[in-house]
C-alpha positions as CSV (number, residue, x, y, z in Angstrom):
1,X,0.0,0.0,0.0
2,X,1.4,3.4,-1.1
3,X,1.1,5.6,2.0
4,X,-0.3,9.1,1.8
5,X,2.4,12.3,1.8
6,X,0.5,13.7,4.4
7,X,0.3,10.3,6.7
8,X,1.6,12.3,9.7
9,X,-0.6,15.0,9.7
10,X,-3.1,13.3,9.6
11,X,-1.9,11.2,12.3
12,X,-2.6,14.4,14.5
13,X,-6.3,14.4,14.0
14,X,-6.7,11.0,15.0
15,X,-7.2,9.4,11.5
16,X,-8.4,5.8,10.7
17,X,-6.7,4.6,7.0
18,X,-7.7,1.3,4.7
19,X,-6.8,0.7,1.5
20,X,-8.3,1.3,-1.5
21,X,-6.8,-0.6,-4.3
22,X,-3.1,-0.3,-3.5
23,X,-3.6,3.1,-1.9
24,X,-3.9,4.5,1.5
25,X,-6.5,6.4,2.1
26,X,-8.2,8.2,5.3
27,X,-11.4,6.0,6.6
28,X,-12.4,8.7,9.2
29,X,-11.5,10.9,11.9
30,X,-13.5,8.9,14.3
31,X,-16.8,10.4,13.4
32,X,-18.5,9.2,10.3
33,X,-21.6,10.5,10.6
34,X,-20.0,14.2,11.9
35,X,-18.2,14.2,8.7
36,X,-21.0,13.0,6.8
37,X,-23.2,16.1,7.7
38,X,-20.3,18.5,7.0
39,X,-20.0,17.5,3.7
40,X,-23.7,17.9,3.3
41,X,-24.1,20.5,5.3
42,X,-21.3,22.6,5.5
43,X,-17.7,22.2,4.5
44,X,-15.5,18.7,4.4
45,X,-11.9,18.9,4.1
46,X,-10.7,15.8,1.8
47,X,-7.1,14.5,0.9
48,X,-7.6,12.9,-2.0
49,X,-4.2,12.4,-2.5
50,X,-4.4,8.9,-3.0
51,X,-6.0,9.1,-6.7
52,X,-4.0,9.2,-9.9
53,X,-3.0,12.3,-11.7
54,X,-1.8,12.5,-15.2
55,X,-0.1,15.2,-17.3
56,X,-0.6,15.5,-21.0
57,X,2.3,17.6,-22.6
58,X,3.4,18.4,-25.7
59,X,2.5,20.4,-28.9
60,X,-0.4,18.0,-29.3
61,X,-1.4,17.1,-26.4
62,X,-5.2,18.4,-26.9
63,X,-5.7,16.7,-30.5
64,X,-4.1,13.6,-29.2
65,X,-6.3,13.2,-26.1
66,X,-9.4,14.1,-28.2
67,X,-8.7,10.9,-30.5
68,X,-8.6,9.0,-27.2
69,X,-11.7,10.0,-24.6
70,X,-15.2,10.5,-25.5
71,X,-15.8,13.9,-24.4
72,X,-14.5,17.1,-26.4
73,X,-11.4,18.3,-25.4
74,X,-10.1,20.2,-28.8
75,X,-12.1,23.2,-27.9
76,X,-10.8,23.3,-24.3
77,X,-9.6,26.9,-23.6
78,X,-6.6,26.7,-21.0
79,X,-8.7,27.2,-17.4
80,X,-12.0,25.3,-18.8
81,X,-12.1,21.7,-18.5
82,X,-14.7,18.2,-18.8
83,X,-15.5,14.9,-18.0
84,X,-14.9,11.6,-19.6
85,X,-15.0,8.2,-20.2
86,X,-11.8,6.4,-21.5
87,X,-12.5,3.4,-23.5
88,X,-11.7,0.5,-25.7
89,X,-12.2,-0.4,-29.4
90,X,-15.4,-2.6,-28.4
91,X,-16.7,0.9,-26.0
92,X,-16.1,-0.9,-22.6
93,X,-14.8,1.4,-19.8
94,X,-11.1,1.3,-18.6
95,X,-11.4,4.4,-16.9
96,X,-13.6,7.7,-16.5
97,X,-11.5,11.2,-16.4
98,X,-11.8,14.5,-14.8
99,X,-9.8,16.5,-17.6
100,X,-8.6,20.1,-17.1
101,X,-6.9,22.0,-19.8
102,X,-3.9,23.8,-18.3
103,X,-1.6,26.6,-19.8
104,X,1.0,23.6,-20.8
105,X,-0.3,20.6,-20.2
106,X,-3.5,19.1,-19.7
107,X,-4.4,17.3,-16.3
108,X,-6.3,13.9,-15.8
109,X,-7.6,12.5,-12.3
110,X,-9.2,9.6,-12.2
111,X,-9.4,6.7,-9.6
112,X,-6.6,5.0,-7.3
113,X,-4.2,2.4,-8.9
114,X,-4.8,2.9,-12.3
115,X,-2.4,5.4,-13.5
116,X,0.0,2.8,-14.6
117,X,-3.0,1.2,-16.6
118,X,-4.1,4.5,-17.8
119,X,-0.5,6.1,-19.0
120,X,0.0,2.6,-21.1
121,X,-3.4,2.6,-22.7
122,X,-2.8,6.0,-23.9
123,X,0.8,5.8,-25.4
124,X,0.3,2.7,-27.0
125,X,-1.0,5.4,-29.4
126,X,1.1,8.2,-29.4
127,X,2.0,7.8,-33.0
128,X,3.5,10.3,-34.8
129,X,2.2,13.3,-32.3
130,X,4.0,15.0,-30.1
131,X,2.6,14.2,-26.2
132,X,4.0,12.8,-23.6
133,X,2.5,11.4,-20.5
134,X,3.9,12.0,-16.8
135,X,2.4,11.1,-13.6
136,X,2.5,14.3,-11.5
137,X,0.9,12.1,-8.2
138,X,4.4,12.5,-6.2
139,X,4.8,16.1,-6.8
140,X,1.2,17.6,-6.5
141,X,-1.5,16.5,-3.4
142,X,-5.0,17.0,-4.0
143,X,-6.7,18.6,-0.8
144,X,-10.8,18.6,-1.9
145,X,-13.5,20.9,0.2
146,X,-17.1,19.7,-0.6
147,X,-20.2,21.4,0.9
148,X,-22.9,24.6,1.0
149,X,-19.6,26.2,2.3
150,X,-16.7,25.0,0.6
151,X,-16.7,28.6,-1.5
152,X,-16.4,30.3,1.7
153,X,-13.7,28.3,3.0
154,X,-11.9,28.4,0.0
155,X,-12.2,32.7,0.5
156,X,-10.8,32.3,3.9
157,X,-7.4,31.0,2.9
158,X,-6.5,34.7,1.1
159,X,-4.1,33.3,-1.4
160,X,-5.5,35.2,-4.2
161,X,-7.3,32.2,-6.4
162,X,-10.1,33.0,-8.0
163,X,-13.1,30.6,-7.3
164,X,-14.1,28.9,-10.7
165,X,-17.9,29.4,-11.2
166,X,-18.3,27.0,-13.8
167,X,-18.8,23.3,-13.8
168,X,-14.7,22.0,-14.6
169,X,-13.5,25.0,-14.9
170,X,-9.9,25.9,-12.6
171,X,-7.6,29.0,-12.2
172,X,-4.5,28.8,-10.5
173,X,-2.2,31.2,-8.7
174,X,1.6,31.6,-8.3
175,X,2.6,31.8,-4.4
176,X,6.0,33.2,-3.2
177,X,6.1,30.4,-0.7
178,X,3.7,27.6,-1.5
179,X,4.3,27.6,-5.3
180,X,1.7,27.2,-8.3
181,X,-1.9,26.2,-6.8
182,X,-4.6,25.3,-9.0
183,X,-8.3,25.7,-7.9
184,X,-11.1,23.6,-9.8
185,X,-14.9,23.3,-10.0
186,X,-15.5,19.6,-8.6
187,X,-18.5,18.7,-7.2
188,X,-18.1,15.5,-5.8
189,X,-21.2,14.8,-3.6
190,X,-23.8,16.7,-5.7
191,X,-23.3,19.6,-3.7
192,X,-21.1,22.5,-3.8
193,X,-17.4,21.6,-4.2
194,X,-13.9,22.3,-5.2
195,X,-10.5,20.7,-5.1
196,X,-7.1,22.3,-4.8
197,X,-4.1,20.9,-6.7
198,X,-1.2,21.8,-4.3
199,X,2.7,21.3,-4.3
200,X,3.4,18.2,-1.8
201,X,5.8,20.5,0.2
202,X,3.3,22.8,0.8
203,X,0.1,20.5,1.2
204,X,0.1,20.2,5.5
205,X,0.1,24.1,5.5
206,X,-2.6,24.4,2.8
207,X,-4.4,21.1,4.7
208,X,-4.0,22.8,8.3
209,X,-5.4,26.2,7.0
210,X,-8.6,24.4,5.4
211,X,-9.4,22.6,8.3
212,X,-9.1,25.7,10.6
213,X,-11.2,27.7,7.8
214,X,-13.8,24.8,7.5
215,X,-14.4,24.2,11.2
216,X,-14.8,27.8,11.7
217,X,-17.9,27.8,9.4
218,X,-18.9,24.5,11.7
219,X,-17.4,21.8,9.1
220,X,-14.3,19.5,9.8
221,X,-12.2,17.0,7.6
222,X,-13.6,14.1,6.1
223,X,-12.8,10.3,5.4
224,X,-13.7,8.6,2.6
225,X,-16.2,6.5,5.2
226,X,-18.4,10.0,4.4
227,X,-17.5,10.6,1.2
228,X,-18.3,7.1,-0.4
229,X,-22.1,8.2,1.5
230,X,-22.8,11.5,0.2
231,X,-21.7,10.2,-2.9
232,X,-24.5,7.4,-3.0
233,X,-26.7,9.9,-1.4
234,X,-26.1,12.0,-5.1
235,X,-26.4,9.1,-7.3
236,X,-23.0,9.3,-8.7
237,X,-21.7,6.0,-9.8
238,X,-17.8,5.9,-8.9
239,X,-15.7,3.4,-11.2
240,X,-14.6,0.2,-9.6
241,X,-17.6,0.0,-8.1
242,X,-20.7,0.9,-9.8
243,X,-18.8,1.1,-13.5
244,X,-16.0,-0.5,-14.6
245,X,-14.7,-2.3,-17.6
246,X,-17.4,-4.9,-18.1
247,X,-20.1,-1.5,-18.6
248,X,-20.7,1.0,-21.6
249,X,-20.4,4.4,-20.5
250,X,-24.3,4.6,-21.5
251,X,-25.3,1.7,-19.4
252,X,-23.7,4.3,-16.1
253,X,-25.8,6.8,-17.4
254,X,-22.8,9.0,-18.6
255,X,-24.5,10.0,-21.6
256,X,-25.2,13.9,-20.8
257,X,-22.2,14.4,-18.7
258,X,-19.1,12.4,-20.4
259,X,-20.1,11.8,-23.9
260,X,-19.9,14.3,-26.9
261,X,-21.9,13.0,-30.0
262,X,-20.1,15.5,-32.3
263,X,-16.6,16.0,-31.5
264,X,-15.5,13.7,-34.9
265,X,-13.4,10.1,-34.2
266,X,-12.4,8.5,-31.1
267,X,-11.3,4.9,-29.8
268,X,-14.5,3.5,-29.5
269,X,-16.8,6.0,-31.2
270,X,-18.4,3.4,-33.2
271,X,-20.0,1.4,-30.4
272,X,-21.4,4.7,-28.7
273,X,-22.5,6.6,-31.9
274,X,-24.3,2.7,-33.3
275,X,-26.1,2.4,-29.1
276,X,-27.5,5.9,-29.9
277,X,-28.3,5.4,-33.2
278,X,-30.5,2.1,-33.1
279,X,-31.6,1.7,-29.4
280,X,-31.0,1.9,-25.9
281,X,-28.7,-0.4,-23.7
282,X,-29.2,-3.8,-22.2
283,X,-29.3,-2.3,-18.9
284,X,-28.7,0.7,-16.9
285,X,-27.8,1.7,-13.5
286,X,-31.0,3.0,-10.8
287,X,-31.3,4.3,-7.9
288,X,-33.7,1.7,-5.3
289,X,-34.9,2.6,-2.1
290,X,-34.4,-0.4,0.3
291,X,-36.8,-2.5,3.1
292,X,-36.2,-0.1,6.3
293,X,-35.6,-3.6,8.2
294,X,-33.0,-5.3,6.2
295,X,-31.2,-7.1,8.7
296,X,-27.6,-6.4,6.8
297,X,-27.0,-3.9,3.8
298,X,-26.5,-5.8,0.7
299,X,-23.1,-6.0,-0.8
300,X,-22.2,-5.6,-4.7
301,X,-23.3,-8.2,-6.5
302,X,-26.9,-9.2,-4.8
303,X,-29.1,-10.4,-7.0
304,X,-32.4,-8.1,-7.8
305,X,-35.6,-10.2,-9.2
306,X,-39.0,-9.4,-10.9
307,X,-40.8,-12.1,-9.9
308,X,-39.0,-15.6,-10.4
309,X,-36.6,-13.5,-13.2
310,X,-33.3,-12.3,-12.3
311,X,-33.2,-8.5,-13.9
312,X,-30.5,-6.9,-12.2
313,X,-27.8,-6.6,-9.3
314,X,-26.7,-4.1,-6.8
315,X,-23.3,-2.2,-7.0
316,X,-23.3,0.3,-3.9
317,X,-25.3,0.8,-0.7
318,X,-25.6,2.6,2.5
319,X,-28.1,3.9,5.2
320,X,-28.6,7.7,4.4
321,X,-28.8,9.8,7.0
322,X,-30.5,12.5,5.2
323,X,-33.1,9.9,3.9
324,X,-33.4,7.7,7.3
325,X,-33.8,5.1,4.7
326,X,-31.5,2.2,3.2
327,X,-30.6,3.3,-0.4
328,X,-28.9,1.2,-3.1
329,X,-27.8,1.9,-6.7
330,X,-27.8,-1.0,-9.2
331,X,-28.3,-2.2,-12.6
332,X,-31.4,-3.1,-13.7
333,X,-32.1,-4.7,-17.5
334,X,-34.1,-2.5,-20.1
335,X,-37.6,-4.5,-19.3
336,X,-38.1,-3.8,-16.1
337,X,-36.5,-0.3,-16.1
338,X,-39.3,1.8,-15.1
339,X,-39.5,3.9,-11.7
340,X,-41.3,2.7,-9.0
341,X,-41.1,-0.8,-10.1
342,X,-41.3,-3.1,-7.0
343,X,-38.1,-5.9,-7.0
344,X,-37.1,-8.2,-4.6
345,X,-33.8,-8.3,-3.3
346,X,-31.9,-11.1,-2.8
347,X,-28.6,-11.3,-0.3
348,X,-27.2,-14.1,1.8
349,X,-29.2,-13.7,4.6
350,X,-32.8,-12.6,3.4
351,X,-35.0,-11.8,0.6
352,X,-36.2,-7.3,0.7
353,X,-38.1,-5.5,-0.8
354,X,-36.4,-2.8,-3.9
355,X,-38.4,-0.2,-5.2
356,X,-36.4,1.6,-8.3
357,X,-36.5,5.7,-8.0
358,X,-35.3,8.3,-9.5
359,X,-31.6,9.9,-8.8
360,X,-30.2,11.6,-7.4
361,X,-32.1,10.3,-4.2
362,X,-31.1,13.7,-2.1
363,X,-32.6,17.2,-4.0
């Protein structure tokens, strides 16, 4: 397990860490469900310094990328940015991408333990452009605030960034003493949010001043214990666990925010352009509302039935705070795709009720 830069510090606030797929990561402070309502809220502090971060350089960096995700990025103006899905010649997943055109270089983040997987996929075809791939992880943290308040926390810190107001967009700012910080828009529990790309020197100052600045405003930091929950809560699928590379980005319902049905040819553009073309996909993920009495959450995998037919499985779940209900997402196969269809649920110790509904659960 690859241990986080800012182990110690965090150390000092009485952290919990697991791993998540080679990567250490912060569980909790010690209070899930305090951190939970911060990020809802208020304002979370987040080191997501455990996820993988990319560069893209070179004089065609921006056409070469474009050939390779499904979203536009040719158009990117430097401080504007998108989401997308990173696929193969058949359109399976092997990865989505939060993509953020730079001055130089263009940044990807994307999930932990896959930046080896990632950076290969891509230069296997780097041709004759000129783009080069670099994993910047070791030399930049990730600090993330989420909530009603992360704007004003963000204020508080007085470094001079200007807060992005659009969806992916980023500035950045050039600090005597903490160096070149980037600010994005990145809402990651369907709320208000924004994370700071920070040199690693100067990520416990930057770290200790958020926390100060969040708990002022009645927020704290958060583990991914919280995060993992408001991120349910939203309806966001998170890849690895409710996507991965058995799934078409369509089947994730990635359509509106991660797929561009004009940008010309990408790896993969085919399978998209032929499943929007002559009909919908096999199955999609839901959101379900769970029996209140379940006796143990299901895990991914459970079976979901209509009647005696198996039509679909589960991929996350959690007890919502916000909901005071059990909430689950899943996919379920085209014919029995409608809201408020009544399922049963099937785990290893019970059969449940499942009622599909629409996302994101929490308005």
């Amino acid at each position: 397990m690859d241990s986080l830069p800012l182990h110690e510090f965090h150390e000092t606030f009485c952290a919990t860490f697991l791993d998540l797929n080679g990567q250490e990561v912060v569980a909790h402070y010690g209070d899930s469900s305090a951190e939970h309502f911060a990020l809802t809220q208020t304002a979370g502090v987040l080191d997501l310094s455990f996820r993988s971060r990319l560069c893209v350089l070179g004089a065609d960096r921006q056409k070469f990328l474009n050939g390779q995700v499904t979203n536009n990025v040719k158009d990117l103006k430097p401080g504007q940015g998108c989401y997308a899905a990173l696929i193969t010649a058949k359109g399976k997943m092997q990865s989505d991408l939060n993509i953020y055109c730079l001055e130089n270089e263009i940044l990807l983040d994307f999930e932990p333990g896959l930046a080896s997987a990632v950076k290969e996929r891509l230069e296997k075809y780097v041709i004759a452009e000129d783009a080069q791939l670099v994993d910047v992880a070791p030399h930049y943290a990730l600090l993330s605030i989420q909530g009603p308040k992360a704007a004003a926390v963000i204020a508080s810190l007085e470094l001079g960034l200007a807060i992005p107001e659009k969806l992916m967009s980023s500035s950045k700012v050039q600090h005597s003493m903490l160096g070149e910080i980037y600010l994005t828009n990145q809402p990651r529990t369907g709320s208000t949010g924004f994370d700071l790309f920070v040199p690693t020197h100067a990520a416990p100052a930057v770290a200790d001043k958020l926390i100060a600045a969040a708990k002022e405003l009645g927020g704290s930091p958060c583990g991914w214990q919280a995060l993992e929950l408001a991120r349910i809560e939203a309806g966001i699928p998170r890849f690895g666990t409710d996507m991965d590379e058995t799934n078409l980005p369509p089947e994730a319902g990635l359509d509106a925010r991660a797929i561009s049905y004009n940008k010309g040819c990408y790896i993969g553009q085919e399978v998209i352009a032929r499943i929007r073309t002559y009909g919908q996909v096999a199955k999609t993920l839901r959101g379900l509302r769970l029996a209140a009495d379940l006796k143990k959450l299901p895990v991914k995998g459970d079976k979901l039935f209509l009647g005696e037919k198996e039509i679909g499985f589960i991929t996350s779940a959690a007890f919502s705070p916000s909901l005071k209900a059990n909430i689950a997402l899943g996919y379920i196969r085209r014919e029995a795709n409608k809201t408020s269809t009544e399922l049963i649920l099937q785990t290893a110790d019970e059969k449940s009720a499942a009622q599909i509904v629409e996302l994101p659960f929490i308005i």
